[in-house]
C-alpha positions, 0 to 999 in steps of 0.5 A: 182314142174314140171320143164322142160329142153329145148335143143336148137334142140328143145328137151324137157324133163320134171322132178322135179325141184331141187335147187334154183327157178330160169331160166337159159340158159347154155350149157349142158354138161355130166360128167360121174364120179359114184362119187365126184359130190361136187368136179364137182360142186366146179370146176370153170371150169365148169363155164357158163356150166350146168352139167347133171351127168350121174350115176343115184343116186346123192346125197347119202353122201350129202356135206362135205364142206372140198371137195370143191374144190372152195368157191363155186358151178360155174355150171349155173345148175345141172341134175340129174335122181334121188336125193338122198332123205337120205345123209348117211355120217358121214361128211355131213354137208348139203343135196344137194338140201339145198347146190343148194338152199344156192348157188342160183343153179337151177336143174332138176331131174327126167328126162331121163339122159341117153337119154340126153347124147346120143342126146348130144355124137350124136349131140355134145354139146350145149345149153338148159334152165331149166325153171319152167314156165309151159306156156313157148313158145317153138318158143320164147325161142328157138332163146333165147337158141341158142344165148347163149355163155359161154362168157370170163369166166376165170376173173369171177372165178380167184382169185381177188388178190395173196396169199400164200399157206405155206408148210403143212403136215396133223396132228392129236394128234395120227399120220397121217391122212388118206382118205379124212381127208387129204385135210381138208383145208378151203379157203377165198372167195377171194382166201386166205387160212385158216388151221386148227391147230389141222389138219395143220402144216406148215413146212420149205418145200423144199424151192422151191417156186411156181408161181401158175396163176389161170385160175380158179384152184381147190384148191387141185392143190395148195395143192398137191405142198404144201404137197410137200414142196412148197411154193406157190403164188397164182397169179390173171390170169391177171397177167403180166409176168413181176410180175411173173419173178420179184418174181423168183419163182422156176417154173410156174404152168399155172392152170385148167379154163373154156371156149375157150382158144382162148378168153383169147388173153391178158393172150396168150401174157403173157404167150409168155413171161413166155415161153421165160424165162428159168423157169420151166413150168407146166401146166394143162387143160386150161392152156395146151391149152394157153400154145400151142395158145402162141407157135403157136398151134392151138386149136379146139372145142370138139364134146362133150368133156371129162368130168369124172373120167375114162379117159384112157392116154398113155404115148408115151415115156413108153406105159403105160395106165393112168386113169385119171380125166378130163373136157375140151371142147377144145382140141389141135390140133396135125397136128398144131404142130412144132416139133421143138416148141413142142412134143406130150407126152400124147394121149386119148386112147379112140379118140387119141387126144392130153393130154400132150406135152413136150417142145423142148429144154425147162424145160416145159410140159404140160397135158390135164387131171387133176394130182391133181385128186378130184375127179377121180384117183391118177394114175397122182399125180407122175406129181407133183414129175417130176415137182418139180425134174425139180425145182430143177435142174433148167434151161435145159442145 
């Protein structure tokens, strides 16, 4: 069946349709990981967005559910320029195309991928529609395209109520697993959390507990406190501080999300109170750039943003280069900053914007990219080890 995606500058390319038998209207956004496509489309932050993935093959090793980094996909669409006819993997359990139509996810392949990211870097990011409908009026839906906005999509994809994720260590009858057995951990749709015996084994942990909010949190974030020994709550976004700080946690750890940060003004005024308090803070992605609106920064919206698996950052106090796993559309702004407030800690290497910031006087700190990685490389996971030293010397002196 033909297919045809519609850019709201009037661009139009036509393929093959894949997925779900449905229109949409999303922003188009590009990601440019050569792998880790299921862990893309289980990202809530990619919610109200639809992704055109940049390497030229998707689908290969078809869908092993225990990457899924959410219940489910939360892209409005997916591009690809070929889909794998052949899942070759030992732990597949599905094809692609099977996964898009049992999630209702429209896409489009066949279509010039490479052109489009570069309409997109040149023009900067923006709307479109993957419709079937070979009769379509180019003039009729174009205003239709144009007016769409992402909207406040961060209530959509938090959990609907707190839960606990235990300390854990990954198990099987002869040793330790390895590679990608280790993060086989199944989650309810509701947030809650199911292990499975024969690979988990609760520990009595570090005894730190960990107030995680969810702005829209891969589930490894959670998991990489968890297989350090920490007991962590999971927390709805609309939480009150008040809740949180009555609980006593250890530290706080503000999560990924989709959409203008500048949109959640009921979660800034909460996050004011946490940063008044003396516990640790760390945060990520969306949760680095609340952290700055709530202490005055300010925030701008990307030409096309970062989305991928090979983003480099320096670390300002060492030099040293990082690879990292990113996807973000906003950033903060550094000429915004008061040095008195806030440090930057981290820039791209590639533009020179902000990727992390360190606290004056306080026991928080904050980054762009994604330490918990899945995908993308491990080069951050050292984040969590600093964040849970910072537990345990408690407050700043």
């Amino acid at each position: 069946m033909k297919a045809f995606l519609i850019l709201e500058d009037g661009t139009v390319f036509e393929g093959t349709h894949i997925g779900a038998v449905r229109e949409i209207i999303s922003e188009i956004v590009f990601n440019t990981s050569m792998a880790g496509y299921l862990e893309v489309l289980t990202d809530p932050s990619y919610a109200g967005q639809t992704v055109c993935m940049t390497y030229p093959l998707i689908g290969n090793y078809g869908i092993c559910k225990d990457d899924m980094e959410s219940f489910k996909p939360w892209p409005d669409g997916f591009i690809v320029r070929e889909l794998s006819r052949i899942s070759s993997n030992f732990r597949c359990d599905m094809t692609i195309q099977q996964f898009l139509e049992e999630n209702n996810v429209p896409g489009i392949a066949g279509i010039d991928t490479r052109a489009l990211t570069k309409i997109l870097r040149e023009k900067g990011t923006m709307n479109g529609m993957i419709t079937t409908d070979e009769t379509y009026d180019l003039n009729a839906v174009l205003p239709r395209i144009k007016a769409y906005t992402t909207g406040k999509v961060v209530e959509r994809v938090s959990c609907r109520e707190k839960y606990v994720v235990k300390p854990t260590v990954h198990l099987e009858e002869n040793g330790p697993l390895s590679g990608a057995a280790r993060f086989q951990h199944d989650f309810f749709e509701n947030g809650g959390r199911e292990s499975r015996p024969s690979l988990v084994k609760e520990l009595n942990g570090t005894g730190l507990r960990v107030a995680l909010l969810d702005f829209g949190a891969k589930k490894n974030i959670a998991r990489s406190l968890a297989e350090r020994g920490c007991e962590v709550t999971v927390y709805p976004c609309c939480t009150s501080a008040e809740e949180i700080i009555a609980s006593r946690p250890n530290g706080i750890m503000l999560s990924n999300g989709p959409g203008d940060p500048k949109e959640c003004t009921e979660i800034i005024e909460e996050i004011k109170k946490l940063y008044d308090t003396e516990i640790p803070i760390f945060a990520i992605c969306l949760g680095h750039q609340l952290m700055a609106l709530a202490t005055g920064a300010d925030t701008y919206k990307m030409k096309y943003g970062h989305r991928g698996g090979n983003h480099p950052v320096k670390d300002l106090t060492t030099g040293r280069v990082y690879i990292s796993s990113q996807n973000h559309g906003y950033v903060v702004d550094m000429d915004q900053l008061d040095p008195k407030v806030a440090t930057p800690a981290f820039i791209n290497v590639n533009d020179g914007t902000n990727e992390g910031l360190t606290y004056t006087g306080k026991n928080i700190f904050t980054v762009q990219y994604h330490p918990e990685s899945c995908p993308g490389p491990q080069d951050s996971g050292y984040l969590f080890d600093r964040f849970i030293e910072m537990m345990r010397k408690g407050p700043k002196q």
